[in-house]
ZALUM-917908 format. One record per residue (C-alpha): residue in three letters; x, y, z. Coordinates in Angstrom, 3 decimals. Layout:
<recs>
    aa          x          y          z
   ALA          X          Y          Z
...
</recs>
This chain:
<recs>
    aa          x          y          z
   UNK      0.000      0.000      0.000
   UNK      3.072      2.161      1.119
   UNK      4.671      1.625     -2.547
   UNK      1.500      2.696     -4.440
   UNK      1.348      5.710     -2.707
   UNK      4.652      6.349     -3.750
   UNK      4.584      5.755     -7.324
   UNK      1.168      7.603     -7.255
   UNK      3.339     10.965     -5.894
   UNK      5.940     10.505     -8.483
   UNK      3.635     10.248    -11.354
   UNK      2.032     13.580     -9.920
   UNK      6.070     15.482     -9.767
   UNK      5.963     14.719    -13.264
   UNK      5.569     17.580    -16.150
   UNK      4.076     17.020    -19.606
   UNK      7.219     18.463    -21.736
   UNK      6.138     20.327    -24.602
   UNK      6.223     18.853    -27.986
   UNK      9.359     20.055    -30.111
   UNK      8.684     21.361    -34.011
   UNK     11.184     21.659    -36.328
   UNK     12.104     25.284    -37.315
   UNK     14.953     24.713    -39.422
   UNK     14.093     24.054    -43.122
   UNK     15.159     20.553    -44.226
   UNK     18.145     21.260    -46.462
   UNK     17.309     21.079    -50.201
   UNK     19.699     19.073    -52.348
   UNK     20.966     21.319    -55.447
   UNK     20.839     20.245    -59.521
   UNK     23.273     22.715    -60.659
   UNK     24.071     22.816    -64.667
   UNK     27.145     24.611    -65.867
   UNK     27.175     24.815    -69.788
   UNK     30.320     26.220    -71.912
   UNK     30.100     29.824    -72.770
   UNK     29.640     31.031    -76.104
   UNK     29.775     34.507    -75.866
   UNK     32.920     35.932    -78.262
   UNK     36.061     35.611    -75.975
   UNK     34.461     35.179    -72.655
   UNK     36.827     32.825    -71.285
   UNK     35.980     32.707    -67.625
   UNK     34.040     30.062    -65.966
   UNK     31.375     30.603    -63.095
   UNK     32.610     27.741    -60.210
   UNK     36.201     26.219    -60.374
   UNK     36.868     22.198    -59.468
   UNK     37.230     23.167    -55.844
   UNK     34.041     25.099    -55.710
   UNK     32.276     22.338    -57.155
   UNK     33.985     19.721    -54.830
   UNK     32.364     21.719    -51.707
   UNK     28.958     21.509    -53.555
   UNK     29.066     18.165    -54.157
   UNK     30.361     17.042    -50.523
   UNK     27.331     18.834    -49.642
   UNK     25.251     16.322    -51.152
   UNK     24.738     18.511    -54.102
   UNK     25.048     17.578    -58.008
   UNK     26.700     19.302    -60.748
   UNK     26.629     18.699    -64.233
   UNK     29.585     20.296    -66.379
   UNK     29.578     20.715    -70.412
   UNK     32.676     19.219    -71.720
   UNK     34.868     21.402    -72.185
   UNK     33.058     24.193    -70.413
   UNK     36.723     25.279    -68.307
   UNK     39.598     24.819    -70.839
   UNK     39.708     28.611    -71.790
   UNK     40.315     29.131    -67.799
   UNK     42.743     26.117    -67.610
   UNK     40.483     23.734    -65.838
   UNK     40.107     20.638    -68.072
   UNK     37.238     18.083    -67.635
   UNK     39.208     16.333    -65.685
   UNK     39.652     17.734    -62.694
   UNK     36.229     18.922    -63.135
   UNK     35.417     14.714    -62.684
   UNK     37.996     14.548    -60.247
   UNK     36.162     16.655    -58.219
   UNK     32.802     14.996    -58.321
   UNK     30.721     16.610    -61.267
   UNK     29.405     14.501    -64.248
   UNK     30.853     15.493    -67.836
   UNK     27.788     16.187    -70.211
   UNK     28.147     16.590    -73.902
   UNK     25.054     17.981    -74.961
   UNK     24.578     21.029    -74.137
   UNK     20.734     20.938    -74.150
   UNK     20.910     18.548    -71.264
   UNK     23.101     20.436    -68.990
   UNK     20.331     23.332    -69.191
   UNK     17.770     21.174    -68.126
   UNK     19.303     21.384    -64.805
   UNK     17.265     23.446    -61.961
   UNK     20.008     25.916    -61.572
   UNK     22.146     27.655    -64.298
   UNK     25.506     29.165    -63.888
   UNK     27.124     31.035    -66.341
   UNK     29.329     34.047    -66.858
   UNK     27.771     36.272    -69.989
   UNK     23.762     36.184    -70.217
   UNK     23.008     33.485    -72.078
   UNK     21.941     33.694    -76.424
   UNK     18.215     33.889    -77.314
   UNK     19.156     30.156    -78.083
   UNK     20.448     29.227    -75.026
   UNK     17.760     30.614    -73.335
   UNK     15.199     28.756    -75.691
   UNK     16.745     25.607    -74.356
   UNK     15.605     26.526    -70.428
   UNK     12.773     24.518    -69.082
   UNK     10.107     26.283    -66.778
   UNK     10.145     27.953    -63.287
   UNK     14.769     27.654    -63.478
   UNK     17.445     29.536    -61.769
   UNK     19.937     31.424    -63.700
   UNK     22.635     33.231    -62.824
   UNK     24.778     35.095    -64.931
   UNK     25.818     38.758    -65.902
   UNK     22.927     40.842    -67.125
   UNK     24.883     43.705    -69.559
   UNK     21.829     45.771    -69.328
   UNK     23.425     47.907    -72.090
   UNK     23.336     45.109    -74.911
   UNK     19.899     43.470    -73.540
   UNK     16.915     43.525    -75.691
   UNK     12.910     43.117    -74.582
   UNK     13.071     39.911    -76.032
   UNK     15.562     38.638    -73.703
   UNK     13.150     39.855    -70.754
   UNK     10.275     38.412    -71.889
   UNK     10.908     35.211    -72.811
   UNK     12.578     34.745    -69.066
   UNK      8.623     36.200    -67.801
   UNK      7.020     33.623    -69.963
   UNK      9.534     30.957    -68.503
   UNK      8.842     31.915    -65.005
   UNK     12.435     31.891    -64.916
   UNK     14.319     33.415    -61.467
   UNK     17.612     35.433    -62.833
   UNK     19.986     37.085    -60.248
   UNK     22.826     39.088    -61.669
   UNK     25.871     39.938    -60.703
   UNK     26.201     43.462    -61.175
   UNK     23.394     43.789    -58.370
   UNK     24.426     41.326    -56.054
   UNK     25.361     42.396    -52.667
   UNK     27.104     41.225    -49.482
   UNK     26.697     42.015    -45.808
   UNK     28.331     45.037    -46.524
   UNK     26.247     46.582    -48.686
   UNK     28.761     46.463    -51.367
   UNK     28.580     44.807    -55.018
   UNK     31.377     42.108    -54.431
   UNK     31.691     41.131    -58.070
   UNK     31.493     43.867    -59.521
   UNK     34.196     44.903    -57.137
   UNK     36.285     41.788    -57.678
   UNK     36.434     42.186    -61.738
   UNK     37.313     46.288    -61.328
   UNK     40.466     45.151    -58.910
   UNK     41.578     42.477    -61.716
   UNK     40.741     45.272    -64.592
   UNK     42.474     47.849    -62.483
   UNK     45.566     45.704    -61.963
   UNK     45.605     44.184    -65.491
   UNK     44.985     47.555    -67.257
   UNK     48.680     48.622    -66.040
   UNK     50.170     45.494    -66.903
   UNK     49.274     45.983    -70.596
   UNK     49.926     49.387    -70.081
   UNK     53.915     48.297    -69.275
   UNK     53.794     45.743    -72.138
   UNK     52.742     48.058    -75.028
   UNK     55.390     50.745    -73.747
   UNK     58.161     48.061    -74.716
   UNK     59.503     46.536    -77.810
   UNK     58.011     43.831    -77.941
   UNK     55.234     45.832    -78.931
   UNK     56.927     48.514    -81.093
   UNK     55.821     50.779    -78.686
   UNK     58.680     53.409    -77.546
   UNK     60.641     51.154    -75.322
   UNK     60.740     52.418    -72.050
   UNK     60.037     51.080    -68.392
   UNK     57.114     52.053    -66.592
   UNK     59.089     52.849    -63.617
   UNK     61.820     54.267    -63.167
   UNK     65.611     53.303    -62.325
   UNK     68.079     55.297    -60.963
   UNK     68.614     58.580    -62.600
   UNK     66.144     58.272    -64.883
   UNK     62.710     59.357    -64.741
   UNK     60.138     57.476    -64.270
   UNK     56.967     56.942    -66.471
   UNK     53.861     59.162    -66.217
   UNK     50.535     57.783    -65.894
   UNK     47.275     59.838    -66.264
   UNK     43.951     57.460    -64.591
   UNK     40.794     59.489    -65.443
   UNK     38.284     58.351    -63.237
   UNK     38.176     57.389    -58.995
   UNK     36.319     54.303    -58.627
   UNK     38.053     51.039    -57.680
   UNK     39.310     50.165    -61.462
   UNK     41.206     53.966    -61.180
   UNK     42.496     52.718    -57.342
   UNK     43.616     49.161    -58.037
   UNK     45.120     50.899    -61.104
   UNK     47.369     53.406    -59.239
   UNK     48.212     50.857    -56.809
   UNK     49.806     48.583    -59.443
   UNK     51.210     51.805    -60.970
   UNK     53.160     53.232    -57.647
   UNK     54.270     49.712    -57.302
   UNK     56.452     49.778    -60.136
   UNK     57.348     53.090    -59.629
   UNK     55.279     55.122    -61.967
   UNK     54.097     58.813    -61.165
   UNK     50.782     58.677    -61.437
   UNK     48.113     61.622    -61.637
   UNK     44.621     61.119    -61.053
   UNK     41.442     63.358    -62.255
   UNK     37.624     62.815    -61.546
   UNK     34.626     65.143    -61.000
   UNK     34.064     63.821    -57.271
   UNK     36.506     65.260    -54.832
   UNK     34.865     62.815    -52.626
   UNK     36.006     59.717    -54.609
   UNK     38.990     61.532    -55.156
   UNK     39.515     61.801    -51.209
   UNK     38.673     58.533    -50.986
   UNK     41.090     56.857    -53.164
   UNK     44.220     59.062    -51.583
   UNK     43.272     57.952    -48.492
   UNK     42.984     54.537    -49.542
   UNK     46.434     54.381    -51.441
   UNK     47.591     55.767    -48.442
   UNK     50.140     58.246    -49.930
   UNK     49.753     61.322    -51.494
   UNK     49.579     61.594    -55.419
   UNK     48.343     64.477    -57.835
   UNK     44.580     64.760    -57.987
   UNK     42.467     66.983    -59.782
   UNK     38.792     67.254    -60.589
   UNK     38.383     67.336    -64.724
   UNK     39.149     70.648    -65.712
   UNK     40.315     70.472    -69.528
   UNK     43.403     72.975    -69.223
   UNK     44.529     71.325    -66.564
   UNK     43.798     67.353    -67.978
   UNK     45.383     68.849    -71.230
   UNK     48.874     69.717    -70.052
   UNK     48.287     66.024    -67.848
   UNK     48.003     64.032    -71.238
   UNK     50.941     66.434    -73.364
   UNK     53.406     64.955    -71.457
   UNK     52.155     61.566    -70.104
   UNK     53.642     58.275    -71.324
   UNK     50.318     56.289    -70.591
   UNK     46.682     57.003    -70.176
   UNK     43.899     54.826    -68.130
   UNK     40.242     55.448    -68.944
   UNK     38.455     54.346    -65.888
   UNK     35.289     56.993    -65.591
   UNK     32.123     55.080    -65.494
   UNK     28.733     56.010    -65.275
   UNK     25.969     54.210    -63.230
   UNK     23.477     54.413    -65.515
   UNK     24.265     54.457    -69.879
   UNK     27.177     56.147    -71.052
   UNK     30.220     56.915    -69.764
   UNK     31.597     60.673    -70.212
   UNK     33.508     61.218    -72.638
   UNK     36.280     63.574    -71.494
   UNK     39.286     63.709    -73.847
   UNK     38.757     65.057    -77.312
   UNK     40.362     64.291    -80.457
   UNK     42.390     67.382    -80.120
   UNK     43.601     66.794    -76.759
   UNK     44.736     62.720    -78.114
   UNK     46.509     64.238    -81.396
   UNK     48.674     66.267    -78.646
   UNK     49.819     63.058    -76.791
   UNK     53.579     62.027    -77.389
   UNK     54.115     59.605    -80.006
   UNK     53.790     56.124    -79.217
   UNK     52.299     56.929    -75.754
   UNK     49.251     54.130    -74.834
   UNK     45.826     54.443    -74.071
   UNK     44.111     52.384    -71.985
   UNK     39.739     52.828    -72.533
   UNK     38.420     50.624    -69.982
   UNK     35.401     52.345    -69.932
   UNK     34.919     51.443    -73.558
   UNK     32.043     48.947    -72.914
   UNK     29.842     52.074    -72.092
   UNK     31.010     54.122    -74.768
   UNK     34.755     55.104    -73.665
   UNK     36.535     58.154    -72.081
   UNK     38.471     59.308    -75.183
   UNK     36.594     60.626    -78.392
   UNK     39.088     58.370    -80.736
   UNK     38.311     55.062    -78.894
   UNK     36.620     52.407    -80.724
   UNK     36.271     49.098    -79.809
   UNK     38.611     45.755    -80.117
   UNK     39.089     42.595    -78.950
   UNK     41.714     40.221    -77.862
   UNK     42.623     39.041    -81.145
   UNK     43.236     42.217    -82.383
   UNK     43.765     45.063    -79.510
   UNK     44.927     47.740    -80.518
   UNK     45.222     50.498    -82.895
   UNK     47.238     53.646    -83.879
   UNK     45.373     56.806    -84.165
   UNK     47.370     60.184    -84.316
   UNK     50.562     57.741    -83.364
   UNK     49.140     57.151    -80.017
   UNK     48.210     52.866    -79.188
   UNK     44.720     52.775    -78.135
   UNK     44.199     49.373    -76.142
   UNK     39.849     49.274    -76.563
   UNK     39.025     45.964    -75.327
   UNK     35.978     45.794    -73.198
   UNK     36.652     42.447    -71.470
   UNK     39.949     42.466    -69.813
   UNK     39.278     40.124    -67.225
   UNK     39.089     37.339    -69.600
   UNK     42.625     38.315    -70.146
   UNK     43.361     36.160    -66.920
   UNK     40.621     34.286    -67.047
   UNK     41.670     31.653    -64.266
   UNK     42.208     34.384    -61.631
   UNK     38.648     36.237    -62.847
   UNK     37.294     32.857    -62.455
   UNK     38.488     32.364    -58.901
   UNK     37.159     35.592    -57.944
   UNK     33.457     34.896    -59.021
   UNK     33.903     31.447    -57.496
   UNK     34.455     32.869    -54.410
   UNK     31.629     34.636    -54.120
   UNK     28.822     32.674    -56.135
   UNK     29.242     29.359    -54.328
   UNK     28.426     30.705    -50.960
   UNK     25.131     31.620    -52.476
   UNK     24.793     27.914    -53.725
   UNK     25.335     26.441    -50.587
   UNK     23.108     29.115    -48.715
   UNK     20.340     28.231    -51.229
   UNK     20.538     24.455    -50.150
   UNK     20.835     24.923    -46.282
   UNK     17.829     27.215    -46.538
   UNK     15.554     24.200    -48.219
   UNK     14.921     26.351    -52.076
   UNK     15.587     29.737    -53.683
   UNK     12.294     31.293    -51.826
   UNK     13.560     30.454    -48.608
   UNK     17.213     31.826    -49.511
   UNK     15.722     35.209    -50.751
   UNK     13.582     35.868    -47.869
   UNK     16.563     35.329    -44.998
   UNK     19.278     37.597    -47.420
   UNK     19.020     40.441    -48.656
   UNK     22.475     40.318    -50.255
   UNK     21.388     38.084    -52.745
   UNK     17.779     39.432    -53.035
   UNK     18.753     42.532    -54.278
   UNK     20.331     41.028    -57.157
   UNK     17.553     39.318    -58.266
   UNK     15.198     41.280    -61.560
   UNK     13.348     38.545    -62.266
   UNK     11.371     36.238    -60.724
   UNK      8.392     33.821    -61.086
   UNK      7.000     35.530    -64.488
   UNK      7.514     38.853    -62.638
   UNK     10.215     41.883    -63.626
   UNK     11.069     42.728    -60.010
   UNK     14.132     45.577    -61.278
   UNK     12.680     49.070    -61.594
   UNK     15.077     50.187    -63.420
   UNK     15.622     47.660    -65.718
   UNK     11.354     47.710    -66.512
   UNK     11.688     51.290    -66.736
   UNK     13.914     50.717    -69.501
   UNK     11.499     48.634    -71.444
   UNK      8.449     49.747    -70.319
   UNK      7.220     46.768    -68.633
   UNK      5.363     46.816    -65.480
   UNK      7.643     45.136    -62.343
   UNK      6.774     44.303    -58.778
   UNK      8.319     44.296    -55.841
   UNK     10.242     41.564    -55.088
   UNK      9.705     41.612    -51.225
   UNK      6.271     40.749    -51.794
   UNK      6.411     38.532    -54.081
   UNK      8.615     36.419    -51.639
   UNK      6.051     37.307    -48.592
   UNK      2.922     36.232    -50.581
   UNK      4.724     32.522    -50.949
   UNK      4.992     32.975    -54.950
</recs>
């Protein structure tokens, strides 16, 4: 009788413990398709072997065209190596649920998507057509870009990443035109004892003009640098950490700049369409003979009034005896680095889309990635980019919120 009691009072100590739901979303497992690009000398790559060896220990698949990384010296097999499965048709790698590429892809590549997809890719807003937009609508197609992308920081990390290679690279073929090699005038880009050193004229402030001066104080350049922001221009000295001649652009003062410069870096963009054009024709014809010119702004029109464009095969050109180097793509120059760099930053938005069980899920926790988003589910969720074409957008916040 003594022992019922008992287990009678220890039933009645005992609390009913709350049933437990899950709040973490299931993690979603990834079909990620990564076709060869076909855009004219575009010979970076989206995610490099290692990349794709984290996504695939993740439980992930990828699926690589053949051949899609031997411009960027990654070759199929180390692709393999690392886990992905080597597809020949290129039809089949874009039936996979997610897309990465590097340029937007052709009217024909997009053809080949299936409904309701992922893509990811550049965007070029200045070469896209209507068509381009509407067929991804009437695919119900989610695109994020890079240009728009952001990270915790608020800043655009690949557009970022590809201006520090440009920068960088733009002085590099700066220093190689100036030689022989080149039949350019054969001097050094710095200098070496008792002589002087090279002068370099960047027009522009942003972080192509920064990474540019950086590279050119390295090897011992003197460097002058002119924009119409004495903000950005406040900026960037206190960045390189060392004084250097600024200026805002006034054309007396850029004119006697460029008479006696040995090379000359383009690097003033414009957010939206074209880029100012700054140096006149008159103002070029005065440049020293053999002196090089560097448009990196060319894809949005170009800095100098004699630029025109080229391309790898063929870069240059003499106008008024002065080498203009016009080639809008220069990080496919070194394409294995540029590749690296986007690699970096894309797969962490792979693996962020599996852990958070889907693309919805991923765009309503980060609004890094969200903001590079301008389409999604049928709907043009860019306002500038429908402002453009005159199509009606919504917001993309909402869209997410309403569960579409």
């Amino acid at each position: 009788m003594k022992s019922g009691f008992s287990e009678i009072a220890r039933q009645a100590m005992l609390m009913p413990q709350e049933s437990m739901l899950e709040v973490k979303h299931k993690k979603h497992e990834l079909y990620i398709g990564i076709p060869k690009e076909t855009s004219y000398q575009e010979n970076r790559i989206a995610l490099t072997p290692s990349s794709v060896a984290v996504l695939v220990n993740n439980g992930h698949e990828v699926i690589v065209e053949a051949g899609a990384g031997n411009a960027a010296n990654f070759p199929d097999k180390e692709y393999s190596e690392a886990g992905a499965r080597i597809i020949y048709s290129q039809k089949d790698v874009f039936q996979a649920d997610i897309i990465m590429k590097v340029a937007p892809p052709s009217m024909e590549e997009l053809d080949m998507l299936k409904s309701e997809q992922t893509l990811i890719s550049a965007l070029h807003v200045s070469t896209m057509k209507e068509s381009y937009l509407r067929t991804l609508m009437a695919k119900r197609i989610t695109a994020i870009c890079y240009e728009y992308l952001k990270d915790q920081g608020g800043i655009f990390p690949v557009v970022r990443s590809m201006s520090e290679i440009t920068g960088n690279t733009a002085i590099l073929i700066a220093a190689e035109y100036l030689s022989n090699l080149r039949n350019g005038k054969g001097m050094m880009l710095g200098g070496v004892t008792g002589i002087p050193p090279c002068e370099v004229v960047i027009i522009g402030a942003g972080t192509v003009a920064e990474f540019a001066a950086r590279a050119a104080l390295g090897l011992g350049a003197e460097v002058k640098i002119f924009d119409n922001s004495l903000y950005r221009l406040r900026r960037l000295q206190d960045n390189l950490k060392t004084r250097v001649f600024t200026s805002v652009v006034q054309p007396k003062v850029l004119s006697k700049a460029l008479l006696t410069c040995d090379v000359a870096v383009g690097a003033m963009r414009s957010v939206n369409g074209r880029s100012p054009c700054v140096v006149s024709e008159e103002m070029v014809s005065r440049m020293k003979a053999s002196s090089v010119i560097i448009d990196v702004s060319i894809d949005q029109g170009g800095c100098f009034e004699t630029s025109r464009v080229t391309n790898h095969d063929h870069p240059t050109f003499r106008k008024y005896d002065v080498i203009h180097y016009c080639v809008p793509n220069i990080a496919s120059r070194v394409s294995r680095t540029a590749s690296y760099a986007l690699t970096n930053i894309l797969s962490p938005v792979l693996l962020a889309i599996g852990e958070a069980g889907g693309i919805r899920n991923m765009l309503w926790e980060k609004s890094g990635p969200r903001s590079g988003v301008y389409a999604y589910q049928g709907h043009l969720t860019n306002k500038y980019i429908a402002g453009l074409f005159n199509i009606p957008y919504k917001e993309l916040d909402l869209l997410v919120a309403a569960g579409m």
